[in-house]
VOPAGU-2260 file (C-alpha; in pm, 1 decimal, decimal comma):
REM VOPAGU-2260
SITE   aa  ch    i         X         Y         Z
SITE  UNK   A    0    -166,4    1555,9    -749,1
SITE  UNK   A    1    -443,3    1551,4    -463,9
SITE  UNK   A    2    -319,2    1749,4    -110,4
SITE  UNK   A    3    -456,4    1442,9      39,8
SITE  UNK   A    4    -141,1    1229,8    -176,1
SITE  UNK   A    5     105,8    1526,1     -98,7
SITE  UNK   A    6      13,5    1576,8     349,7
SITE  UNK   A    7      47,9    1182,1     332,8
SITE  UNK   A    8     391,1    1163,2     195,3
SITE  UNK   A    9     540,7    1497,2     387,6
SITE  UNK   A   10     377,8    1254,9     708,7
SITE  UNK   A   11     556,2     982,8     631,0
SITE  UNK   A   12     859,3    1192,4     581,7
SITE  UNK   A   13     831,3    1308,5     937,9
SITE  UNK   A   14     835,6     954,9    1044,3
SITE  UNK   A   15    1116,6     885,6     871,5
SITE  UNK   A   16    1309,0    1191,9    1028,0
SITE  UNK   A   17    1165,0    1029,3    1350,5
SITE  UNK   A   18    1268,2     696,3    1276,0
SITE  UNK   A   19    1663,2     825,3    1222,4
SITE  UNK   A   20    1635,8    1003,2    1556,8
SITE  UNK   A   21    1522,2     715,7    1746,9
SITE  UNK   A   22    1763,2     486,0    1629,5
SITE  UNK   A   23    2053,2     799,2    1673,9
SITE  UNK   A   24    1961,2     733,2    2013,2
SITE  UNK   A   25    1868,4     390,1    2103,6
SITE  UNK   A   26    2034,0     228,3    2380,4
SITE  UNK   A   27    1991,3    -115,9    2266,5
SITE  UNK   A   28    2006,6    -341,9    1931,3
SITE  UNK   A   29    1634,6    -421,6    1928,6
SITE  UNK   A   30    1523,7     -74,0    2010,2
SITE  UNK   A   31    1791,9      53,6    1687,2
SITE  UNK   A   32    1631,4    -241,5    1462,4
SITE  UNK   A   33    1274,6    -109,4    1501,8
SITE  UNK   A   34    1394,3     257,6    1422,1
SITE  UNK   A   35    1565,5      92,0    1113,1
SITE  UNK   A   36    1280,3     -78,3    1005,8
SITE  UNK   A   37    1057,4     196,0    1075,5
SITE  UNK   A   38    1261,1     422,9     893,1
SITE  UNK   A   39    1292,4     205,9     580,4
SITE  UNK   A   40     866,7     163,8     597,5
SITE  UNK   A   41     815,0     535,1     594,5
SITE  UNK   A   42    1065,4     568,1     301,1
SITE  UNK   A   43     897,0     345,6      94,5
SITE  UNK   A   44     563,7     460,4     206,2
SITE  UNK   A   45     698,6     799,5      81,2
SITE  UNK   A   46     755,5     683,1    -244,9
SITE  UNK   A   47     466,4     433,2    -281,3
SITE  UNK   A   48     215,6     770,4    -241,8
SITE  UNK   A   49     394,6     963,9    -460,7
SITE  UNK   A   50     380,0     704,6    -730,5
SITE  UNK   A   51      -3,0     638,4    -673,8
SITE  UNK   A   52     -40,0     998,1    -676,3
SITE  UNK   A   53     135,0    1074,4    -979,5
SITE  UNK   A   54     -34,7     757,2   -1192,1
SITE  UNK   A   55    -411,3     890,7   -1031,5
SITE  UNK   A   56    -310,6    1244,8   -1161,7
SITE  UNK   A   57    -155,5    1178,4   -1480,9
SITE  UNK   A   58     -77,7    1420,0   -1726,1
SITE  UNK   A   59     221,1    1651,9   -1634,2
SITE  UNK   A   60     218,2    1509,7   -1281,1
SITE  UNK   A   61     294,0    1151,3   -1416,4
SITE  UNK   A   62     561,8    1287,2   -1642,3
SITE  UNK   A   63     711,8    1469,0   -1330,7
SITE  UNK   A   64     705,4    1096,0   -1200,2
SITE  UNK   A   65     860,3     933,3   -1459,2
SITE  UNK   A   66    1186,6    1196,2   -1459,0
SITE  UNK   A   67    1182,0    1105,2   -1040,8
SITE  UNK   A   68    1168,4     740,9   -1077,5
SITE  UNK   A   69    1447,8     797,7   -1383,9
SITE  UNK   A   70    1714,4    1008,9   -1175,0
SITE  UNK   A   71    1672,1     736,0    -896,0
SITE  UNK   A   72    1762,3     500,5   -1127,0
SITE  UNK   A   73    2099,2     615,0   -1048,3
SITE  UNK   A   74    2131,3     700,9    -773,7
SITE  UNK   A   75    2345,0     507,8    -474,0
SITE  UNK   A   76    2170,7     592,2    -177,7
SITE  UNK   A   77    1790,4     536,0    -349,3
SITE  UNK   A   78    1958,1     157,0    -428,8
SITE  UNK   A   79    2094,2     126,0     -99,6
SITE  UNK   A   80    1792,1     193,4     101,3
SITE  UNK   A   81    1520,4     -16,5    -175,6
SITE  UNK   A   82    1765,8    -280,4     -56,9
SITE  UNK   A   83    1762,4    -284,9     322,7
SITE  UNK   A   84    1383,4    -248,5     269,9
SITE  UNK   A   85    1400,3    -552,8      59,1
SITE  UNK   A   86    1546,6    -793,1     290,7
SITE  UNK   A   87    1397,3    -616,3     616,0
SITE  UNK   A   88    1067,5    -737,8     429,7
SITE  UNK   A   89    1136,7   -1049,6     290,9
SITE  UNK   A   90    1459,5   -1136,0     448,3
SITE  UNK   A   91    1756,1   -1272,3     330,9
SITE  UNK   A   92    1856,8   -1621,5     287,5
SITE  UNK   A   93    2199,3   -1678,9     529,8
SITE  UNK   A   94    2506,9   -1818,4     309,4
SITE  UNK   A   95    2710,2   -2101,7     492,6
SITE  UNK   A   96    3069,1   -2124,3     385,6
């Protein structure tokens, strides 16, 4: 995988350390919204590179990528967040009872 691929996505993971700090310590709703949003851009972001990466690279690098994307499959906290980041971009539909 290019350095290039790799100093983006350990960038993006220091804005999403960032992100958790600022909304740790936001005073208000809106200010704790953008750090969640922020936060849920930069771990997608993170994962989006890596992918790309991987895919450009192939070979060992793409099976690496393909045991990753496997063992997040599974796991509760990956699902969690893909979610929030779901709906932060697209939204979700209120339900009226």
């Amino acid at each position: 995988m290019k350095r290039r691929v790799i100093g983006t996505a350990k960038y993006m993971l220091s804005e999403a350390r960032a992100s958790l700090e600022q909304f740790r310590t936001a005073d208000t709703l809106a200010e704790k919204r953008r750090a969640w949003s922020h936060f849920l851009y930069s771990a997608d972001a993170i994962r989006e590179k890596l992918k790309a990466g991987s895919q450009d690279a192939g070979g060992s690098t793409a099976g690496w990528w393909g045991k990753v994307t496997h063992e997040l499959k599974g796991d509760q906290v990956f699902a969690y967040i893909q979610a929030a980041r779901n709906s932060d971009y697209h939204g979700v539909e209120e339900v009226a009872g």
